[in-house]
N, C-alpha and C positions, 0 to 999 in steps of 0.2 A: 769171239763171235757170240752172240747174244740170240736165242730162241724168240722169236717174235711173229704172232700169227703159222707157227711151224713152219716160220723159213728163218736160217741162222742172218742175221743183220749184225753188222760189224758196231760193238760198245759204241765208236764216237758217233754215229749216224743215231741211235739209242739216246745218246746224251743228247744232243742237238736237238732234237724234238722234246726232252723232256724240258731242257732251258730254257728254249725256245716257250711253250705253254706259260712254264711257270713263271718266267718274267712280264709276258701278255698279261696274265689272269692278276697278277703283283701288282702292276702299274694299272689295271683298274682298280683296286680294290685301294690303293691310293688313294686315286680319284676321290672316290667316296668314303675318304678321310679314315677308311680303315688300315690297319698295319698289310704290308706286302705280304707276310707269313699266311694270312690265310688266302690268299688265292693262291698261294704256290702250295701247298697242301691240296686245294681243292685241284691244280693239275694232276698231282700225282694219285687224287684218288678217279680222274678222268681218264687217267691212262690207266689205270691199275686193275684191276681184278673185278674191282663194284662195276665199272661202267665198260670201259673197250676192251681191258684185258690184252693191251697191248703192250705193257713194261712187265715187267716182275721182280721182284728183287732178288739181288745176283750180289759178287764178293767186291764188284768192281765197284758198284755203287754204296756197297758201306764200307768201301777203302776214301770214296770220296765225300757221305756221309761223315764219317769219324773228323776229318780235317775241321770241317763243316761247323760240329760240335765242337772243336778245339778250341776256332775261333770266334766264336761265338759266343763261348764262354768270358773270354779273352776280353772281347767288346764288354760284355756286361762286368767285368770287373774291373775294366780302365772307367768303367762311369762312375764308380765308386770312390768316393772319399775318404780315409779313416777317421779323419777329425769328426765327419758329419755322422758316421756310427756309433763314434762315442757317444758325440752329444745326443740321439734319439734313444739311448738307453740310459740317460742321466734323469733324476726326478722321477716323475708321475708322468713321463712318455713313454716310458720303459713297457707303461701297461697294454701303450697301442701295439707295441711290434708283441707281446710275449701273449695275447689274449687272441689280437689277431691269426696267430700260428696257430696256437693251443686249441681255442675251439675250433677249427676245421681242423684239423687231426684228431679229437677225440669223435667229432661227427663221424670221418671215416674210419677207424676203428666199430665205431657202433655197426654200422651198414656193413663192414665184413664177417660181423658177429653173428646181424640178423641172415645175410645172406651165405650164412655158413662154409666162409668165403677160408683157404690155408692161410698160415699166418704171414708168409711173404706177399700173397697177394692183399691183404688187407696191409699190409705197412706201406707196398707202392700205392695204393688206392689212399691210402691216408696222406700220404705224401705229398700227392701230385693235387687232393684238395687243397691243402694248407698253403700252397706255394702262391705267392706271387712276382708277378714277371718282372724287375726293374725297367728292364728297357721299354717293353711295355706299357706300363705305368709311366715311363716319361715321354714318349710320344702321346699317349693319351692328353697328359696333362698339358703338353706343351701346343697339340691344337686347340685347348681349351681355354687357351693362355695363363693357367692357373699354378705353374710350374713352381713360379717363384712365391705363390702364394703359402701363407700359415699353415693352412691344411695339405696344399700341395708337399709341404715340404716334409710332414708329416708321415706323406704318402710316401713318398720317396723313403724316407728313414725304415720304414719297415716293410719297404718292401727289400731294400736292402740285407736288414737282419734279416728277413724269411726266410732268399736266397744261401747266404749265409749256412743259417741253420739247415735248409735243406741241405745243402750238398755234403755237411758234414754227414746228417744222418745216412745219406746216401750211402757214404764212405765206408760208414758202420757195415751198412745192409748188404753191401758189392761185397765186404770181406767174409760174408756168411756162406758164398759159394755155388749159390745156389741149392744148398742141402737144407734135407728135414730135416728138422730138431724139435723132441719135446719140450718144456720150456726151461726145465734147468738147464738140456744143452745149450740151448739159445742164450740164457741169461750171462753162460761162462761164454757162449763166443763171442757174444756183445762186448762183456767185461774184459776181453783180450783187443778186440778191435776198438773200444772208446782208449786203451792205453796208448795203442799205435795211433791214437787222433789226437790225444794230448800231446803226444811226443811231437805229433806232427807241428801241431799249433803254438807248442814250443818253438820249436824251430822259425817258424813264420815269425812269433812275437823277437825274438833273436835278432834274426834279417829285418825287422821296423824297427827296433831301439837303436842296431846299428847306424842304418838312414839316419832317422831321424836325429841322433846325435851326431853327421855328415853334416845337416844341415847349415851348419853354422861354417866351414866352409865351402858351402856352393858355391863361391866363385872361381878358387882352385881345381876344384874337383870337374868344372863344366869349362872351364882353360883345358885342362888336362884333358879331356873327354875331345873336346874339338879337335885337339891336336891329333887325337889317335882317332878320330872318324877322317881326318883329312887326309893323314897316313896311307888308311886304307883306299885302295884302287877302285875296288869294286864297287856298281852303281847300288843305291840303297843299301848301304851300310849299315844305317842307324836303326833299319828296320830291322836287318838281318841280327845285330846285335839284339833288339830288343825282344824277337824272337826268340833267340840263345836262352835269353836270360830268363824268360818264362818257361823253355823248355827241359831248365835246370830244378826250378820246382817242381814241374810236372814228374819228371823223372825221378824226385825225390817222394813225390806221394805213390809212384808206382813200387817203389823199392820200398817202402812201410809198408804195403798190401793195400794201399788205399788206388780207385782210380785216378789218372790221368786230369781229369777237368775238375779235381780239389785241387791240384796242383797249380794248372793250369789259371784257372779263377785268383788263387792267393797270391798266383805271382804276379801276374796283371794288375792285384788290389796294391802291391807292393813296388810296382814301376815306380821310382824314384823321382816324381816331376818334376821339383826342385833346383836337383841336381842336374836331371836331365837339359829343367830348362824349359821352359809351356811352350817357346815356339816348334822346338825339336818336340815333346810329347804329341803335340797338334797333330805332327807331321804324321808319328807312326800312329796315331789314332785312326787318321784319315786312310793311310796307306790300307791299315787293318778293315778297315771298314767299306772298301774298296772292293778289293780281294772277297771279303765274307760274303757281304749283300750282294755283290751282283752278279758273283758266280757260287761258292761253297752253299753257301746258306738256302737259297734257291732250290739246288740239288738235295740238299737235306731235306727241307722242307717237302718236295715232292717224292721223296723216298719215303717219309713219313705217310705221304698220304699213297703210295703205292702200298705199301704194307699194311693200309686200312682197308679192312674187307666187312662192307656193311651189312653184305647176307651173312658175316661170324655172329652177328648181334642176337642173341637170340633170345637172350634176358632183358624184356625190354623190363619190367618191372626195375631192375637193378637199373638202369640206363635211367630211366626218369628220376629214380629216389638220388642218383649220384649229380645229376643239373640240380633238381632242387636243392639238395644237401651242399652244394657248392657255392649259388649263391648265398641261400639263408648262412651258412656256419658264417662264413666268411663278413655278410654287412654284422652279422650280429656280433662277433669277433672284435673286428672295426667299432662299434658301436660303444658297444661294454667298454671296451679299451679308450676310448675318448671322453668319453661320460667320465672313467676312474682318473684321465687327466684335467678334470674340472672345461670338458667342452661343454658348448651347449649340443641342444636334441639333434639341430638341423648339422650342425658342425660334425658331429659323434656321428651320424647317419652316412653324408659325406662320404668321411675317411673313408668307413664300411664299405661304400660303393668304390670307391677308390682302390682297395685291397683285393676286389675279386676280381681282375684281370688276370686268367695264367699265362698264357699265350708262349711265348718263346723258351723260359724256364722248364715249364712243365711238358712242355714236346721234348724238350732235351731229358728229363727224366723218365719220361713213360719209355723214350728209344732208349738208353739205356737199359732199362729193365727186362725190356723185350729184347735187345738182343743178346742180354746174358741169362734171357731166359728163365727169370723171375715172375715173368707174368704170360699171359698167351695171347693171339689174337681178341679174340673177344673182348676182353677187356683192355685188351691195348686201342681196340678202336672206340671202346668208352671213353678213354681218356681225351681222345684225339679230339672228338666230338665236344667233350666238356673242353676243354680246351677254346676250342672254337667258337664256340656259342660265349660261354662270360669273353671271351675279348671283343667279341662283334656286341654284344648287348652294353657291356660298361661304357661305351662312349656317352650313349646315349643317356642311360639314366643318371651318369655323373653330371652331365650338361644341365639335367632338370634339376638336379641337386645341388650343386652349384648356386643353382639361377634363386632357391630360396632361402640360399646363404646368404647371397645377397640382398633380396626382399626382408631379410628381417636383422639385415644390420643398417638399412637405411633409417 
């Protein structure tokens, strides 16, 4: 039972109204070509505390939060390619994904500097600027129909590496415990947790040369495979398996000290498709995607915005200088980094506007953080807000930016 207005209402009746909202508010916010994620945020911040104060968050909803994030993680690493990650870190592309990270990280390092901010709360605050969303970034791109375009695909590449990058750093950051350290402690716990992230990435690189030397008999290997899905009695097998098989890395980055969703992500990026087979992959994408969006993801998302309490705000100063500082790092980031790979002005501008969508990534990192207690409300509903605002704003200005891509290549 669930406290609600000081009468106990039974969890599903609780859930059912928060679903309920959040899939409403989702499917407008479609409508008007935005991602589902922010109106299902803006239910949970309608039920939550800022406005009716009629949800709260409780252990039942970050048992179905945590899923949420699982797969969602999941998704955004079945959209990843390996071959396509190599290639945007080959040459003079290398500069977009490593300029674009870099400077919105060192911007938010500055602003926890200036706002004399502890050292965990300035690395999630650096963090969750520098990131951008893949999935994100491909919905954008693909109402824009510029998916498959040069620059588009640009975008995609580093937003990839970001991701990437982020979760590693993450991994680092979750194994610090949430303790104070002055900075030589910090330096040795860091230097103990980058070892458990090399081993880990060992391992990953391992399980890919494995694959990828499998490849060559794919047709065996996905003979054999058929015969043992057909074996099996049970409906959704191949999901169930594919499942398994991510839960095996996942369980592998929790046993090195790293969390769950580096695991989770690498094993996803490591699905076999080959082997598997693109119609069977399709399936479990689909299946996956299913499940996530129209029920997990939903729930996360309005847990996210239940746990955003906009009277915590109380640093608005911080609050404005972290919007600005999120788009400026970020196009400028972009910018620099396409100019260094011989783009033109309007081209290099572009990308930049392309890079600053956080949206689904950085809600995944900021929840994280907050619930291991690495940051506090206050600033976890900065984040939430910055979050919001560059995904709602980047449609728009990419479409203009775009439009004088093309005016000056006619």
């Amino acid at each position: 039972m669930i406290q609600v207005f000081g009468h106990q209402v039974p969890f599903i009746v609780l859930l059912l109204c928060v679903l309920l909202l959040a899939r409403m508010l989702g499917e407008i916010m479609e409508r008007f070509n935005q991602p589902s994620m922010i109106g299902e945020v803006l239910a949970g911040i309608i039920l939550g505390p800022t406005l009716l104060n009629f949800a709260h968050p409780s252990p039942e909803l970050k048992v179905i939060s945590d899923l949420g994030v699982f797969l969602l993680v999941i998704l955004a690493g079945m959209e990843i390619d390996i071959e396509e990650l190599r290639a945007s870190m080959k040459g003079r592309n290398s500069w977009i994904a490593l300029l674009g990270f870099i400077i919105p990280m060192f911007s938010g390092i500055v602003i926890g500097l200036i706002f004399k901010l502890d050292i965990m709360l300035t690395v999630f605050l650096a963090l969750c600027i520098s990131i951008t969303a893949l999935p994100v970034s491909i919905r954008i791109l693909m109402d824009l129909g510029k998916l498959n375009s040069d620059i588009g695909q640009k975008i995609i590449s580093a937003a990839i590496f970001n991701d990437i990058l982020s979760l590693l750093i993450l991994g680092v950051i979750l194994d610090l415990n949430g303790n104070s350290f002055n900075y030589q402690q910090l330096s040795f716990k860091v230097l103990i947790t980058v070892t458990k992230v090399v081993f880990f990435m060992a391992l990953m690189l391992f399980a890919y040369r494995l694959f990828h030397r499998a490849k060559g008999k794919v047709t065996i290997i996905n003979h054999k495979f058929q015969n043992f899905l057909s074996y099996l009695k049970g409906k959704e097998s191949l999901f169930a398996v594919m499942m398994l098989f991510v839960l095996i890395f996942a369980s592998l980055s929790e046993l090195v000290g790293l969390h769950f969703v580096i695991g989770a992500f690498f094993g996803a990026v490591l699905l076999p498709r080959e082997m598997l087979g693109i119609d069977n992959f399709n399936k479990v994408q689909e299946n996956t995607s299913s499940i996530t969006m129209g029920f997990l993801a939903p729930i996360f998302f309005a847990a996210m915005g239940i746990e955003f309490n906009l009277l915590s705000i109380t640093n608005i100063a911080l609050l404005i200088v972290v919007i600005i500082a999120s788009f400026v790092s970020k196009i400028l980031g972009g910018y620099l980094g396409g100019r260094m790979a011989k783009l033109s002005k309007p081209q290099s501008f572009t990308l930049g506007i392309g890079l600053n969508a956080r949206g689904i990534m950085e809600l995944v990192i900021a929840n994280i953080a907050l619930q291991n207690k690495f940051i506090d409300i206050p600033l976890f509903s900065i984040l939430v807000l910055m979050g919001i605002i560059t995904t709602v704003v980047t449609p728009f200005l990419l479409k203009r930016s775009f439009a004088e891509v093309d005016k000056a290549e006619m």
